[in-house]
N, C-alpha and C positions, 0 to 999 in steps of 0.2 A: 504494500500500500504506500504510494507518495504522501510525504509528507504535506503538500501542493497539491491541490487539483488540478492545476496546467500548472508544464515549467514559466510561461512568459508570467508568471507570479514572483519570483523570483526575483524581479525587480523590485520589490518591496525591500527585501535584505537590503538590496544597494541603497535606498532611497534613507534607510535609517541614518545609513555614514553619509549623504552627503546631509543629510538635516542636522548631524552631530555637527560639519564642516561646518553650515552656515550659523549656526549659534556660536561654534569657535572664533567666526569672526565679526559676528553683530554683536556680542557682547562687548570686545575691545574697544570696535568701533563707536557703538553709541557713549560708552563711559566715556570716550577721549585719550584712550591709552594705547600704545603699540603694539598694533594689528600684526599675530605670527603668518606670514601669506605663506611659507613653506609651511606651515602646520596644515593651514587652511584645504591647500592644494593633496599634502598627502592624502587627506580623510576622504577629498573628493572622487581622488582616485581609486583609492579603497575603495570606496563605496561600486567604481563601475566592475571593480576585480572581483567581487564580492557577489555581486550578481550576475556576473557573466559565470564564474565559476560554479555557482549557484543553481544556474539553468544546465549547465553542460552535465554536472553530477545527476542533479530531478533527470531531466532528459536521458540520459544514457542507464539509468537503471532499472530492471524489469519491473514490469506493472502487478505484481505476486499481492 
C-alpha cells in the first residue's frame, strides 16, 4: 500500500522545505536583521530534492 495515493503528491514533502525556506527568510527580513540567502537557497533546494526523490521512490515501488 502507498503511503500517497498518486506519487505527483509528493510534492507536498517538497513544498514543506520551501515554506520552512520562506519563513527563514521573512523573519530576518521583516525584523531588519541579516537575511542568510545561502540558508534560504539551501532549504529551497531541498525542498525540490525532496520531492523529486519522493515521487521517484512512491513511483517505482509495487502497489502490494
Amino acid at each position: 500500500m502507498h503511503p500517497l495515493r498518486h506519487p505527483r503528491n509528493a510534492i507536498f514533502l517538497g513544498l514543506i522545505f520551501v515554506g520552512i525556506g520562506f519563513v527563514y527568510w521573512a523573519v530576518p527580513y521583516f525584523l531588519g536583521v541579516h537575511v542568510d540567502y545561502a540558508g534560504v537557497t539551501m532549504l529551497c533546494v531541498l525542498g525540490i530534492a525532496m520531492a523529486l526523490m519522493a515521487y521517484v521512490l512512491i513511483a517505482g515501488s509495487p502497489n502490494d
